[in-house]
Biopython code that builds the backbone (N, CA, C, O; Angstrom):
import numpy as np
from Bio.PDB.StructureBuilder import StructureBuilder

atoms = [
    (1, "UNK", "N", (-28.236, 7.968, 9.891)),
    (1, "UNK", "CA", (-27.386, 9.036, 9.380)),
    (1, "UNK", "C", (-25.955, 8.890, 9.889)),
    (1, "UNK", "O", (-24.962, 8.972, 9.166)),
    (2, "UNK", "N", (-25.946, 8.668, 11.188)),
    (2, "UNK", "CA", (-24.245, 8.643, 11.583)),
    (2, "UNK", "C", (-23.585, 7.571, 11.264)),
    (2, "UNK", "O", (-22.367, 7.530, 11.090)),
    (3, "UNK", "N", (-24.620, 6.329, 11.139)),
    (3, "UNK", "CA", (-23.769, 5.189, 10.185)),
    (3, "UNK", "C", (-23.587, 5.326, 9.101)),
    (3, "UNK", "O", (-22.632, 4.879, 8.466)),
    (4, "UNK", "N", (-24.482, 5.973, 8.698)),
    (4, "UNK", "CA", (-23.666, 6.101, 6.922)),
    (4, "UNK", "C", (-22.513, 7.139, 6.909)),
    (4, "UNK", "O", (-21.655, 7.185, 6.026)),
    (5, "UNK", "N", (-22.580, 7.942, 7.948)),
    (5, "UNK", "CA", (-21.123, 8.747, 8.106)),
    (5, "UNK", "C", (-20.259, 8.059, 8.839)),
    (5, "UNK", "O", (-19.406, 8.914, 9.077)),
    (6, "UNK", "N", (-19.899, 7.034, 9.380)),
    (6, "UNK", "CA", (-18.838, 6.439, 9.912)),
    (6, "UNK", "C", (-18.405, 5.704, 8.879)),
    (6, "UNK", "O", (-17.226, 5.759, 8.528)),
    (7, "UNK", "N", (-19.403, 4.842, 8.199)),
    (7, "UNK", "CA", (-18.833, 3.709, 6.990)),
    (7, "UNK", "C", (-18.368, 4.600, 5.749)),
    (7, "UNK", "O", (-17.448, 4.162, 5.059)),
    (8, "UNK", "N", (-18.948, 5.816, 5.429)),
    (8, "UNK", "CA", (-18.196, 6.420, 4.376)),
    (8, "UNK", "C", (-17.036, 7.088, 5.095)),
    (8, "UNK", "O", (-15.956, 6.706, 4.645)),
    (9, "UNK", "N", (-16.932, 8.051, 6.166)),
    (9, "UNK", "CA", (-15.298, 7.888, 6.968)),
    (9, "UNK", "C", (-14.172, 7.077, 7.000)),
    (9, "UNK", "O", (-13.039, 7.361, 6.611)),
    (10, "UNK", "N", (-14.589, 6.007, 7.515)),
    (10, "UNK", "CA", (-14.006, 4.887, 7.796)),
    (10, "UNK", "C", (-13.452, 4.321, 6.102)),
    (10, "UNK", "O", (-12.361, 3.785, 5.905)),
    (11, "UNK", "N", (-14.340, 4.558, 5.180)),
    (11, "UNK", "CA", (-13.824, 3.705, 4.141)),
    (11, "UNK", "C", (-13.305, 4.483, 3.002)),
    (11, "UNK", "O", (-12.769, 3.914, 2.050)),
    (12, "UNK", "N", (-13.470, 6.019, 3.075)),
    (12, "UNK", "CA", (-12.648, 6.957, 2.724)),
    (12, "UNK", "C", (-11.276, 6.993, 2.963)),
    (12, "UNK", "O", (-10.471, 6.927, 2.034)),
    (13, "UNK", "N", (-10.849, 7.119, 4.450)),
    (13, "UNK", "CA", (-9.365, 6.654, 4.821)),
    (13, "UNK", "C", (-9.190, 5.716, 4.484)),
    (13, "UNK", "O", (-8.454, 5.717, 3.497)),
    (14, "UNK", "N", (-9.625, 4.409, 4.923)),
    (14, "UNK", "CA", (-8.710, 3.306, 3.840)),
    (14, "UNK", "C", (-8.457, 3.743, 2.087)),
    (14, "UNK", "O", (-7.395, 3.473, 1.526)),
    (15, "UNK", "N", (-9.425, 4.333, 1.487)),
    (15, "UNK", "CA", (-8.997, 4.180, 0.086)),
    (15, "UNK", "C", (-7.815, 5.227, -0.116)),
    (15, "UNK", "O", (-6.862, 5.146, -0.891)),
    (16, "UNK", "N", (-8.235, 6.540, 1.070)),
    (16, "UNK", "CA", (-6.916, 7.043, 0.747)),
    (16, "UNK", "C", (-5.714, 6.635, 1.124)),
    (16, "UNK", "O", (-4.811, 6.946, 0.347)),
    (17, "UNK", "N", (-5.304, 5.817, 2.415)),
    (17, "UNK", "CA", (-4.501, 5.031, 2.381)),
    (17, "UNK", "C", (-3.972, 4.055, 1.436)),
    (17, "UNK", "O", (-2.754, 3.899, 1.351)),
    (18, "UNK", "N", (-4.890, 3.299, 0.629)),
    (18, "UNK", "CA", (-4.614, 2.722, -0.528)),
    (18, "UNK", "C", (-4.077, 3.307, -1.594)),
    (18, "UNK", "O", (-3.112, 2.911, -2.248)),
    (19, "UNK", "N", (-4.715, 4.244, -1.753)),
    (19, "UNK", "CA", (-3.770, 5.640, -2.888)),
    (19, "UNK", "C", (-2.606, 5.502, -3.029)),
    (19, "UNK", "O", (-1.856, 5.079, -3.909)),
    (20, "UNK", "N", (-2.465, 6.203, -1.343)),
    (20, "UNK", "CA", (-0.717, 6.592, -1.211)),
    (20, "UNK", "C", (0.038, 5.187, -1.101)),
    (20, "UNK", "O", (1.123, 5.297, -1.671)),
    (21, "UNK", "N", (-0.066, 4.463, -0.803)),
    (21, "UNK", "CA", (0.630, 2.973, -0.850)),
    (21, "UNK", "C", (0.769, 2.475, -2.229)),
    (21, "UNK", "O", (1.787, 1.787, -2.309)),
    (22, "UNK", "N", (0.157, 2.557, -3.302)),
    (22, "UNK", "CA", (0.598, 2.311, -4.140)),
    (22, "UNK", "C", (1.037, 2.976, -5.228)),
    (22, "UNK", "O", (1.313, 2.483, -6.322)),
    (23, "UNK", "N", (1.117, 4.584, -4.764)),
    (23, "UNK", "CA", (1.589, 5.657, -5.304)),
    (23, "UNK", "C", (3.300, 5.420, -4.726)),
    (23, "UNK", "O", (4.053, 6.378, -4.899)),
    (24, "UNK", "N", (3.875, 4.144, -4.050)),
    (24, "UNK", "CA", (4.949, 5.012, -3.039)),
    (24, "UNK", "C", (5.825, 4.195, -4.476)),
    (24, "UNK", "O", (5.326, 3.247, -5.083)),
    (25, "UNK", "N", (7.421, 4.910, -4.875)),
    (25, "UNK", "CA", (7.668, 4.102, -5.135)),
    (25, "UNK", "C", (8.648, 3.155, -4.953)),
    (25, "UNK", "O", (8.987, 2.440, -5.897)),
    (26, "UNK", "N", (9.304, 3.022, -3.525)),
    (26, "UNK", "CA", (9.807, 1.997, -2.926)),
    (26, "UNK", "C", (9.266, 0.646, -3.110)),
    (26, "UNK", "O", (9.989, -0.347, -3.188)),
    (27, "UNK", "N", (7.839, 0.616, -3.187)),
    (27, "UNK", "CA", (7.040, -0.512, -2.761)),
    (27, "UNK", "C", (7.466, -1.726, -4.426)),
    (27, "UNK", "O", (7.330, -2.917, -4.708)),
    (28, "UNK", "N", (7.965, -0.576, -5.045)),
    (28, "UNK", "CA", (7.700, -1.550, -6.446)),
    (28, "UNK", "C", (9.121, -2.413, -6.933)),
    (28, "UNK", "O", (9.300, -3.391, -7.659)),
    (29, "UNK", "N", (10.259, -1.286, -5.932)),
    (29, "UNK", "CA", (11.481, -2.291, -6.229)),
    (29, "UNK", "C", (11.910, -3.431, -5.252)),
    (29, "UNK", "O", (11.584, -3.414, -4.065)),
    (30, "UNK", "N", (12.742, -4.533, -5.878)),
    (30, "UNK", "CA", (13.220, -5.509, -4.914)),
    (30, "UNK", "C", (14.629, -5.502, -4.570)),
    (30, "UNK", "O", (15.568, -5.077, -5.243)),
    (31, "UNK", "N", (14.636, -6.073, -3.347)),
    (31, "UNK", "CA", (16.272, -6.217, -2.602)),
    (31, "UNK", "C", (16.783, -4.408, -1.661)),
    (31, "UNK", "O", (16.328, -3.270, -1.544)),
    (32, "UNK", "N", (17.851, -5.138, -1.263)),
    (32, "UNK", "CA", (18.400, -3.846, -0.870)),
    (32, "UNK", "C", (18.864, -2.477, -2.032)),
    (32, "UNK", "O", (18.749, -2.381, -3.254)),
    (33, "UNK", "N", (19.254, -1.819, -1.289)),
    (33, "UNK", "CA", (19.178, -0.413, -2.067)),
    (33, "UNK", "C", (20.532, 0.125, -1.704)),
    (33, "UNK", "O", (20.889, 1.278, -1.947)),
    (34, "UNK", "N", (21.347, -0.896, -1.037)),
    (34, "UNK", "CA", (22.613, -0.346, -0.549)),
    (34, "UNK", "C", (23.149, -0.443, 1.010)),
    (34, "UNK", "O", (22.358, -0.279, 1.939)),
    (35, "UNK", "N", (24.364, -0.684, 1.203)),
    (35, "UNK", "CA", (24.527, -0.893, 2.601)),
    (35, "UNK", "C", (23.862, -0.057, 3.662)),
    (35, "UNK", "O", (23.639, -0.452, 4.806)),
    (36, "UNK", "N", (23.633, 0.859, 3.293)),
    (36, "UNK", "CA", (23.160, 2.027, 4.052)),
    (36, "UNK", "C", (21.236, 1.644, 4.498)),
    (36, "UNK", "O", (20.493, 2.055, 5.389)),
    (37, "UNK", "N", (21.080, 0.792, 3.481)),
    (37, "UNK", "CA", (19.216, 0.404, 4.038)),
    (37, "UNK", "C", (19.311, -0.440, 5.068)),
    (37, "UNK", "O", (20.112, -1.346, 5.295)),
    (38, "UNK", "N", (18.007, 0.141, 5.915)),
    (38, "UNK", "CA", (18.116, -0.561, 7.065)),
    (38, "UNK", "C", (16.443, -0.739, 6.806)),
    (38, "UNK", "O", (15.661, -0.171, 6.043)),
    (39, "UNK", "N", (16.300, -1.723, 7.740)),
    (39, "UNK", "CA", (14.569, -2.825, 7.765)),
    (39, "UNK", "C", (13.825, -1.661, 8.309)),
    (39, "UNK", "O", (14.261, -0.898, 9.171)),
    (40, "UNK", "N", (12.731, -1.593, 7.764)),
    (40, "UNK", "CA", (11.093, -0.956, 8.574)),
    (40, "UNK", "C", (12.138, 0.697, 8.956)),
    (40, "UNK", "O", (12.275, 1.234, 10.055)),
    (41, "UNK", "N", (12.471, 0.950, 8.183)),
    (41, "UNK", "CA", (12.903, 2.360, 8.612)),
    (41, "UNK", "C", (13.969, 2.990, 9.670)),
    (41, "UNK", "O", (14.741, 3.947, 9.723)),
    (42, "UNK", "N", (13.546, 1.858, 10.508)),
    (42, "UNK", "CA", (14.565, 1.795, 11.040)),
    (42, "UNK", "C", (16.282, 2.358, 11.214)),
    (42, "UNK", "O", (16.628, 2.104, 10.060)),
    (43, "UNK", "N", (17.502, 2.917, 11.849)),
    (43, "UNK", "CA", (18.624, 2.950, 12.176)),
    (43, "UNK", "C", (19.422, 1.728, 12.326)),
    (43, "UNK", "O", (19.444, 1.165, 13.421)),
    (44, "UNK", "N", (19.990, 1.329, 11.460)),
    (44, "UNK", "CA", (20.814, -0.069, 12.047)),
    (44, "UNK", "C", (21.530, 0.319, 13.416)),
    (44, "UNK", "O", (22.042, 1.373, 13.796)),
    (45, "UNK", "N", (21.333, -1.241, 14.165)),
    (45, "UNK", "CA", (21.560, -1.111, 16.128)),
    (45, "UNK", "C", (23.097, -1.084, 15.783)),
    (45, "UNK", "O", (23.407, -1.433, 14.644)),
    (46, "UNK", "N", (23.970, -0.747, 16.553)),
    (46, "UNK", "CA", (25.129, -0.816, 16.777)),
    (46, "UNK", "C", (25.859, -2.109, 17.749)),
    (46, "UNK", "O", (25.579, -2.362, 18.921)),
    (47, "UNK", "N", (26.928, -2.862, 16.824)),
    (47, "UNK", "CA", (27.082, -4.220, 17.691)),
    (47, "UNK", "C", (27.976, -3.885, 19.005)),
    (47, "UNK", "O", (28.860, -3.029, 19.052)),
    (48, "UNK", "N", (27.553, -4.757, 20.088)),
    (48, "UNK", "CA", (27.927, -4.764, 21.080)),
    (48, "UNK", "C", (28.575, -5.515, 21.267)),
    (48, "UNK", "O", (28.494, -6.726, 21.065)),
    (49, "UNK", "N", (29.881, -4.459, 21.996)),
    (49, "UNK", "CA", (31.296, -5.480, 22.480)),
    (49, "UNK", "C", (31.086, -6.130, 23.630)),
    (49, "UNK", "O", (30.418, -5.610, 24.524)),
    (50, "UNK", "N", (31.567, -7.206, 23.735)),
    (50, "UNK", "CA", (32.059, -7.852, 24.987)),
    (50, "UNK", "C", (33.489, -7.436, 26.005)),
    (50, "UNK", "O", (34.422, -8.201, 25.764)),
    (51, "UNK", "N", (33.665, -6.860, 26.589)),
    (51, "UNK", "CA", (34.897, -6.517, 27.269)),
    (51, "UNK", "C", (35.389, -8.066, 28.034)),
    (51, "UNK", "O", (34.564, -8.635, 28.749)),
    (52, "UNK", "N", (36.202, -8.425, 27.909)),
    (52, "UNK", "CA", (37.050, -9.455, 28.994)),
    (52, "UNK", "C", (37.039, -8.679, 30.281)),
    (52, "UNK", "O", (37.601, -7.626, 30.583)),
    (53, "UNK", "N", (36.169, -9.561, 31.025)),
    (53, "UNK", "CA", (36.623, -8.779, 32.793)),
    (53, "UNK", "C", (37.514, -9.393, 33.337)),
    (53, "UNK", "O", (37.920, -9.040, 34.445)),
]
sb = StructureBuilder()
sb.init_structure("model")
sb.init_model(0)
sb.init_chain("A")
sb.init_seg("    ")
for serial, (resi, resn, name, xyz) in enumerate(atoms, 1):
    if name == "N":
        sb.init_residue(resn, " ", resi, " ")
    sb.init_atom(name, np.array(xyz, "f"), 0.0, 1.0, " ", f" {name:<3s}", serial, name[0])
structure = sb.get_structure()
């Protein structure tokens, strides 16, 4: 009994994970989207100066 409730658990979340992933619709366009996109969600880092000591 509790294995058949872990494997239908377990494989419930994946399909609903699968759902929403291919419900998103970012996933379907290519390239950037504008200077403003940054990777994995991410904040673009800010470049670091070198000062002359």
């Amino acid at each position: 009994m509790i294995d058949s409730f872990a494997l239908l658990l377990t494989h419930g979340l994946m399909l609903i994970a699968a759902w929403r992933l291919v419900g998103r619709r970012d996933l379907d366009q290519e390239g950037d989207t504008g200077p403003a996109a940054s990777r994995h969600g991410r904040k673009p880092m800010a470049k670091r100066r070198l000062d002359d000591a």
